[in-house]
C-alpha positions in Angstrom: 3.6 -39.0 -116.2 6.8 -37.7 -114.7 5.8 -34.1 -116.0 3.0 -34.1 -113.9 4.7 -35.1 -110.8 5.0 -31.2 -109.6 0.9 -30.8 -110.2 0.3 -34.0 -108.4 2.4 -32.5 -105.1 0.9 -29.1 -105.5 -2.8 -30.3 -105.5 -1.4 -32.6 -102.6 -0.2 -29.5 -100.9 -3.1 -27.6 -101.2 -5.5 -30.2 -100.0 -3.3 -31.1 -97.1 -2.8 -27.3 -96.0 -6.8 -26.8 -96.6 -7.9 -29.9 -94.9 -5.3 -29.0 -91.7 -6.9 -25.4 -91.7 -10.4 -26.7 -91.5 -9.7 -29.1 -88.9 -8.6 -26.6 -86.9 -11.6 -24.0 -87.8 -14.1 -26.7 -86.5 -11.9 -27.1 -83.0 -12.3 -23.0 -82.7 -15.8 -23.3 -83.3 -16.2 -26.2 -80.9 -14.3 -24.7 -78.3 -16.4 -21.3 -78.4 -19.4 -23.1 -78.6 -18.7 -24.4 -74.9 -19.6 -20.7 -74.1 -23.2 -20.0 -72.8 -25.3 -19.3 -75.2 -26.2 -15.2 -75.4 -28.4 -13.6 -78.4 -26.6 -10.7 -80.3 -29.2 -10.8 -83.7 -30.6 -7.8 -82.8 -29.9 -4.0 -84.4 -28.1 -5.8 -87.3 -28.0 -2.4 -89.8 -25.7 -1.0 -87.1 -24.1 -4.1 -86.4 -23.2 -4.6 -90.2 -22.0 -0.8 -90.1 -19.7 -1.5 -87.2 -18.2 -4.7 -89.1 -17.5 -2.2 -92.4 -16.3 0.5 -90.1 -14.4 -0.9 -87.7 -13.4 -4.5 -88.8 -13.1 -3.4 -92.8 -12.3 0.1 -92.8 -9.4 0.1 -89.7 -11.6 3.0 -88.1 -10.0 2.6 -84.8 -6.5 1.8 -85.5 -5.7 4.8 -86.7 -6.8 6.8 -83.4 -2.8 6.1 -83.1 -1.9 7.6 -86.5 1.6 6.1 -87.5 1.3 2.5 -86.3 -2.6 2.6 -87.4 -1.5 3.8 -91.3 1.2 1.4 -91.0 -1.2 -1.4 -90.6 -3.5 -0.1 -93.0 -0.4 -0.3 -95.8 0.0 -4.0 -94.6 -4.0 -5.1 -94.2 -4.7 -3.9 -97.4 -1.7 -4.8 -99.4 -1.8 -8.6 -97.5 -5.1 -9.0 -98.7 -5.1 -7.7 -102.6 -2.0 -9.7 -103.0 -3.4 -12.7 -102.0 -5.7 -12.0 -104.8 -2.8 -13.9 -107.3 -3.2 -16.8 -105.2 -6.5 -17.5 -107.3 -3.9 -17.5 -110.4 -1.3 -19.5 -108.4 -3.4 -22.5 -107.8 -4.8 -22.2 -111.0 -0.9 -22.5 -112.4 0.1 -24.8 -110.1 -2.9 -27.8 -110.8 -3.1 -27.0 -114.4 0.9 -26.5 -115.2 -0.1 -23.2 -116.9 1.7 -19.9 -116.6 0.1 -16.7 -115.5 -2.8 -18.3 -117.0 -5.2 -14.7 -116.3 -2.8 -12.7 -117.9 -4.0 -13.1 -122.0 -7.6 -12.8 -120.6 -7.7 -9.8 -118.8 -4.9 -8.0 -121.2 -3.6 -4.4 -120.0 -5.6 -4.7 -116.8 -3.5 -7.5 -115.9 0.0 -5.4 -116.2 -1.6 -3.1 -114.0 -3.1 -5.6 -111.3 0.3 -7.4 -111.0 2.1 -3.6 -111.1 -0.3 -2.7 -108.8 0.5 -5.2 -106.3 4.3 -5.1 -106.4 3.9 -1.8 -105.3 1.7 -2.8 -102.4 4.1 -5.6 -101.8 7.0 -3.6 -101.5 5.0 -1.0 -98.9 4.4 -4.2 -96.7 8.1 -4.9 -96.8 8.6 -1.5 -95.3 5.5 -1.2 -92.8 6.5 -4.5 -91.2 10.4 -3.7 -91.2 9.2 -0.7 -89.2 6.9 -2.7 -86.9 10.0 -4.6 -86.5 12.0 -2.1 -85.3 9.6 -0.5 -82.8 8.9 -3.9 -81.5 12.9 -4.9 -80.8 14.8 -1.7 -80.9 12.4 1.2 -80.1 10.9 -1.3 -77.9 7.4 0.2 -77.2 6.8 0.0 -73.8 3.2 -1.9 -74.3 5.2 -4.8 -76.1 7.0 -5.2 -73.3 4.6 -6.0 -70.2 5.3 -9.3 -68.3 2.7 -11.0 -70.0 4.5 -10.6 -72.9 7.3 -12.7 -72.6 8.0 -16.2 -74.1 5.5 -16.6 -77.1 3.6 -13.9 -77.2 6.8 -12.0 -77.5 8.2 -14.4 -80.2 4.8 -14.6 -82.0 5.2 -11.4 -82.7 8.3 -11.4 -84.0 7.3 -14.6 -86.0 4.8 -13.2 -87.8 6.7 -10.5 -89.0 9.4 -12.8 -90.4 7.1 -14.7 -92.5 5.5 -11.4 -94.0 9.5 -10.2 -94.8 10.1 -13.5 -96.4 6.2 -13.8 -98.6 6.8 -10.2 -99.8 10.6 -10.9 -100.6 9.7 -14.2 -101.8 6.7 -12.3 -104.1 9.3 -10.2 -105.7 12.1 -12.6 -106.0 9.8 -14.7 -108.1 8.1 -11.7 -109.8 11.6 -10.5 -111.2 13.2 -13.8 -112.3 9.8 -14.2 -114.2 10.4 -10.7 -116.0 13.6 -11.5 -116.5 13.2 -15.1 -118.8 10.1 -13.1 -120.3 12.9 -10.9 -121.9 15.0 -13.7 -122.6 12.2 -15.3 -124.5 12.2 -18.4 -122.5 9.9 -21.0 -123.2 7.0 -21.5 -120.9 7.5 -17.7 -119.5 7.7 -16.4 -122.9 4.6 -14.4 -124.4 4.6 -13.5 -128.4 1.9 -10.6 -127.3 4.4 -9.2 -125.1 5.3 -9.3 -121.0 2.9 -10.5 -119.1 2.9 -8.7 -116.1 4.1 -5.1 -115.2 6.9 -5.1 -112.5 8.0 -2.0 -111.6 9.9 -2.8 -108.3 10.8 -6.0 -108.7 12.8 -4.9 -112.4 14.5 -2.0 -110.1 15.2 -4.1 -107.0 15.4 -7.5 -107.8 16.5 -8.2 -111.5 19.7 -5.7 -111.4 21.3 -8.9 -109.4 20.1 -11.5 -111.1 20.1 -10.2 -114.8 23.7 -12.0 -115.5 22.3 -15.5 -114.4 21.7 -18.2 -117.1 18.5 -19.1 -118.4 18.6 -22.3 -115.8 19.6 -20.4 -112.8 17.1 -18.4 -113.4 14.5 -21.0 -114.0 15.6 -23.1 -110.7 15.7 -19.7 -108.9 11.8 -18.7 -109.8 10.9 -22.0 -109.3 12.2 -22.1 -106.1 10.6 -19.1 -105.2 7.1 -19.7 -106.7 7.5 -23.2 -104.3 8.7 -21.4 -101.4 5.9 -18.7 -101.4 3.0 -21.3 -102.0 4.1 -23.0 -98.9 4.9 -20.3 -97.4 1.4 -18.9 -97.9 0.0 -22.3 -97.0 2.0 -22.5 -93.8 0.8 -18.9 -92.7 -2.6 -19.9 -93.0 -2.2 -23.0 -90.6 0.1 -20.8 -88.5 -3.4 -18.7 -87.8 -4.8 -21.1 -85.2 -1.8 -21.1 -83.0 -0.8 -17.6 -83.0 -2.6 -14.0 -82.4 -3.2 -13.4 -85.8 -6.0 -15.3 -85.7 -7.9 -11.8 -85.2 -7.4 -11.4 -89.6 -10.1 -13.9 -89.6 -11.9 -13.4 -86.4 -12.4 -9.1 -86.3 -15.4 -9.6 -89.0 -17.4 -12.1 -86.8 -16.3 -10.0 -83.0 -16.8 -6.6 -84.3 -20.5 -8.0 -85.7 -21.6 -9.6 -82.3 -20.1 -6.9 -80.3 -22.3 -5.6 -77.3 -24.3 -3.2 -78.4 -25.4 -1.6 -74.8 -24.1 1.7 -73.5 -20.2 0.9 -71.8 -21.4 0.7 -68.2 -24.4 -0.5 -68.6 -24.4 -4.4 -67.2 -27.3 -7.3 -67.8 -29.2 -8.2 -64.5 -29.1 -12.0 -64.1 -32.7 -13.3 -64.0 -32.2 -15.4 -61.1 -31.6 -12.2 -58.9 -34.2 -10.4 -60.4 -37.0 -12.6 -59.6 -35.5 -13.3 -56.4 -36.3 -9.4 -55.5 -39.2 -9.5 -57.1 -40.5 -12.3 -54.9 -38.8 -10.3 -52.0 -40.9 -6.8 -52.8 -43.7 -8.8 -53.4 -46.0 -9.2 -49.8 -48.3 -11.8 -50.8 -45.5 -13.9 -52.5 -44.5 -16.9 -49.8 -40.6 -17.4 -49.8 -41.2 -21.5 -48.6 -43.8 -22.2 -51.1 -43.0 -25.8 -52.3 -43.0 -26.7 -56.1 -46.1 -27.6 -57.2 -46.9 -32.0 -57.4 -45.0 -33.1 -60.1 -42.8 -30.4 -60.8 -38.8 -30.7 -60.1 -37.6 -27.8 -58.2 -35.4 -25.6 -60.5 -31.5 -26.0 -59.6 -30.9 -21.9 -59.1 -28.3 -21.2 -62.1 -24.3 -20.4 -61.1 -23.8 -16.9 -60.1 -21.1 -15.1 -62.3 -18.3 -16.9 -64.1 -15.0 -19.0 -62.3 -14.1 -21.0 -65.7 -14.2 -20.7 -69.2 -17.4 -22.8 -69.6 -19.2 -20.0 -67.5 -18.7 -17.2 -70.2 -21.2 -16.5 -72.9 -19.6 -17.3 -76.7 -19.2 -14.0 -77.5 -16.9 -13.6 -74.5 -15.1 -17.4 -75.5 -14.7 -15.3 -79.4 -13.0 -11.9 -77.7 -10.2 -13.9 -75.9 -9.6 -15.8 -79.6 -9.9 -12.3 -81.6 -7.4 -10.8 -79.0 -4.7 -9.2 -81.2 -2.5 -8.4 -78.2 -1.7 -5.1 -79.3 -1.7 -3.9 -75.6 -3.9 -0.4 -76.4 -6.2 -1.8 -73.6 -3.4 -2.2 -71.1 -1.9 1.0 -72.3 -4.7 3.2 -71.7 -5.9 1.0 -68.5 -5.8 3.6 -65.4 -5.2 0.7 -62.8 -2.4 -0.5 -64.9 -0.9 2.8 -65.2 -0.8 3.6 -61.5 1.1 -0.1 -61.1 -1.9 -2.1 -60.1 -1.0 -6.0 -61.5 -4.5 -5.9 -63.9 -3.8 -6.1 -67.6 -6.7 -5.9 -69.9 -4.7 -8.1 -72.6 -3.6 -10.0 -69.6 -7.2 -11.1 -69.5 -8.0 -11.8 -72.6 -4.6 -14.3 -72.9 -5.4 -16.0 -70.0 -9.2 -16.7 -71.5 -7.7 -17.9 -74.3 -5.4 -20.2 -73.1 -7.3 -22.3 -70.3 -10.1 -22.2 -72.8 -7.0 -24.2 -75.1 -6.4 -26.3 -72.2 -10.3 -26.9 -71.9 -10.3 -28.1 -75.5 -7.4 -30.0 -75.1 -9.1 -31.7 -72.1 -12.1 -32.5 -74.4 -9.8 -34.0 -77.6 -7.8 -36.2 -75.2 -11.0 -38.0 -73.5 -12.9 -38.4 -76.6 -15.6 -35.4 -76.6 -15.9 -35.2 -72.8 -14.4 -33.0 -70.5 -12.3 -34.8 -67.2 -12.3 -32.3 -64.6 -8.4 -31.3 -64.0 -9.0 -29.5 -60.6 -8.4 -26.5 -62.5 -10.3 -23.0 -63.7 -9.7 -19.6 -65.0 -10.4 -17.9 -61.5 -7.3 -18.3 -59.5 -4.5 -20.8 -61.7 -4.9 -18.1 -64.7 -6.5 -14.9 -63.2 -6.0 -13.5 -59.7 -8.1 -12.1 -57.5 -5.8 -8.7 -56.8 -6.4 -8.4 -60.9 -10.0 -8.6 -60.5 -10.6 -6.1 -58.0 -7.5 -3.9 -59.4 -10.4 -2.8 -62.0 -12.0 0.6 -62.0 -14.6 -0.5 -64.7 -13.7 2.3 -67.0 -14.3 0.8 -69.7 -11.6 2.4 -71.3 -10.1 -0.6 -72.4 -13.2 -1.8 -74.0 -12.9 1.6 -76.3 -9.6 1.8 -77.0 -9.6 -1.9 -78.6 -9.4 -1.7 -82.5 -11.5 -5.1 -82.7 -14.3 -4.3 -79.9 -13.1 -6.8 -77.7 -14.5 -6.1 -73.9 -12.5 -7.1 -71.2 -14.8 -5.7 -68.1 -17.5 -8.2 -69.4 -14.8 -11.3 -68.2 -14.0 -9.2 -64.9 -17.3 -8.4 -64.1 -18.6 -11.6 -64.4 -16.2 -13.3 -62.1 -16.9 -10.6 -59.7 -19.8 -12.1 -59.7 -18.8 -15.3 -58.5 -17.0 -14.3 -56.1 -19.3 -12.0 -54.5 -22.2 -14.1 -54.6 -21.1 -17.4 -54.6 -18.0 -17.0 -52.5 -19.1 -13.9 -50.3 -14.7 -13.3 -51.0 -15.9 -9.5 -51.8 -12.5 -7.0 -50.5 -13.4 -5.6 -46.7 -14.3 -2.5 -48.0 -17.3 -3.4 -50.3 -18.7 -6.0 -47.9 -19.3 -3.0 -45.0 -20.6 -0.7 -48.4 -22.8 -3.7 -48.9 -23.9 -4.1 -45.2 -24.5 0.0 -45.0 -26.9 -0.4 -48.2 -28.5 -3.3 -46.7 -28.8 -2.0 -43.6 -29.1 1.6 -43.9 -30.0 2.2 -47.5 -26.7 3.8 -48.2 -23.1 3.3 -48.5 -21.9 4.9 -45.3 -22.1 4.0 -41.7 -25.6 6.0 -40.3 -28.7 5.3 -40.4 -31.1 7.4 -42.8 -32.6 9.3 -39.8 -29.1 11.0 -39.5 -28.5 11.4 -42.9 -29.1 14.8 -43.0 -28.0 15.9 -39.9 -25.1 17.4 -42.2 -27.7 20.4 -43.0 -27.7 21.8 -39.4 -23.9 22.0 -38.6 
């Protein structure tokens, strides 16, 4: 029995880690599901092509060519590595070791060759994103939104991948090396299971002297270490910006479709001028006997629960990267709006919304707060130049304008709080049928000066 103490923890481990990842999966879901419903089915061939483009294939991260490849290097090598997790758990429930590596014969030396290699790339790509992050210190890294965790999640994240991909090929080489020793358990009669051609050159050079226990204890240690590592990272996902390696697939997919600047009419206004153009239509007509007169809907958006769920999805798929912020015109000319600014500041009341929820079993209990004024100001929203240039630069497709526009909205027509100078342009288009302050009798009185 006691020999299968270290399976029994590991398949504890795994369920525990699994289970605590989905409980969290259902929360996200739950808490963009409190989003307004909105139906983005349509043009699917180009929304599949947009997911394999932009999502799979890194098309627009690499519009800023070094920390775009660099990304690449780490995307793609995160993600094939991973692949040995399948041969992890398989070792770790079954006691086995390297249990795919008879099966699948030479094209197993060259899968595990293959992704020390990529391993050992990561190390490098993310010791670079290191260094522009805290000693290069990239200026869009470093805007006031930035600081307390967001700045350390960034710097957290970076750590673990350092310590998986050390971990990876600390484990990798002390495996090699009680191959060659012909220890039992790691030991193969049809040869070395495994090709390791960074891990022999950089790892078992200080570790080669070590006795056959030392060695054991030290790639046991790091086999353990990694799998909760790995475990850990994926639980980490919820809490921190990386949540985008899950979420990009899904945000890219339901992305708005539309021409940038091109904005949905809400129904409610639309019928409203309808009835107003129409000359036999009567304005007072009561609802007809029987019929409940129809509550007019909320104009625009002043909390979370007034964005669509596409919207709710964008602030979690935020990667805070700052390209939005650093190509944001207002932003650059010292205006206070920050496109990732937004997006945070989505996210987190829509936390503190779900939080709300959890803590007064399923219901919400109003906390005389929103997202329009305790999260977002005012001088942000009007700071906007709807661009949309932060909706292109974003490497995910995550729009930004959508959440400004919208509580523009409110604030125009439910608050009438529109600045000075777009209340008179409203009044002169009401009025006069233009922005300016004649009449349309005088408006071309230019022609005869």
């Amino acid at each position: 029995m006691e020999k299968y103490v270290p399976n029994i923890f590991f398949a504890f481990l795994l369920i525990a880690g699994i289970g605590y990842f989905v409980m969290n999966v259902r929360k996200l879901i739950r808490n963009i599901k409190l989003g307004k419903d909105v139906d983005r089915t349509d043009r699917k061939p180009e929304r599949w092509k947009n997911m394999a483009k932009i999502a799979l294939g890194q098309y627009k991260m690499v519009r800023r060519p070094l920390s775009g490849i660099l990304h690449i290097v780490v995307y793609i090598g995160f993600i094939l590595i991973n692949i040995e997790l399948l041969e992890i758990v398989i070792d770790g429930l079954f006691g086995t070791h390297r249990v795919f590596a008879n099966p699948l014969g030479g094209f197993y030396n060259f899968l595990i060759g293959n992704f020390e290699v990529l391993a050992f790339l990561v190390l490098v790509a993310v010791i670079v994103f290191w260094f522009r992050r805290n000693i290069e210190k990239v200026k869009r890294f470093w805007n006031s939104e930035m600081e307390g965790w967001p700045k350390n999640d960034g710097n957290i994240i970076l750590y673990f991948e350092i310590v998986l991909m050390t971990l990876f090929l600390v484990m990798n080489g002390a495996d090699y090396q009680l191959q060659l020793l012909e220890t039992p358990h790691y030991y193969n009669e049809a040869g070395t299971m495994g090709s390791f051609p960074i891990s022999s050159w950089l790892v078992v050079p200080f570790i080669e002297n070590l006795s056959q226990s030392a060695l054991i204890t030290l790639e046991r240690t790091a086999w353990w270490l990694h799998i909760i590592g790995i475990v850990t990272f994926l639980n980490y996902l919820y809490y921190s910006k990386h949540l985008h390696i899950l979420l990009a697939f899904p945000n890219t997919f339901f992305a708005n479709l539309k021409p940038k600047g091109q904005f949905n009419n809400l129904e409610s206004v639309t019928n409203e001028v309808k009835m107003m153009m129409d000359p036999d239509a009567d304005p007072y007509a009561m609802p007809e006997d029987g019929a409940e007169e129809e509550v007019p809907e909320k104009f625009g958006a002043s909390d979370v629960t007034d964005l669509n769920w596409v919207q709710l999805m964008n602030s979690y798929t935020c990667t805070e990267c700052g390209r939005c912020t650093s190509s944001c015109p207002a932003n650059l000319t010292g205006k206070k709006l920050s496109p990732r600014k937004i997006m945070m500041d989505t996210r987190d009341r829509l936390e503190e919304v779900g939080k709300n929820i959890d803590a007064n079993n399923g219901e919400f209990k109003p906390d005389g707060k929103q997202l329009l004024d305790d999260y977002i100001t005012r001088e942000e929203l009007w700071a906007c130049t709807s661009c949309n240039a932060c909706v292109q630069e974003c490497p995910v497709n995550i729009d930004p304008l959508s959440i400004i526009m919208d509580m523009r909205r409110y604030l125009v027509m439910e608050e009438s709080a529109a600045p000075q100078e777009l209340n008179m342009m409203m009044t002169n288009i009401e009025n006069n049928g233009a922005p300016w302050q004649y009449s349309q009798m005088d408006r071309l009185n230019w022609k005869d000066e």
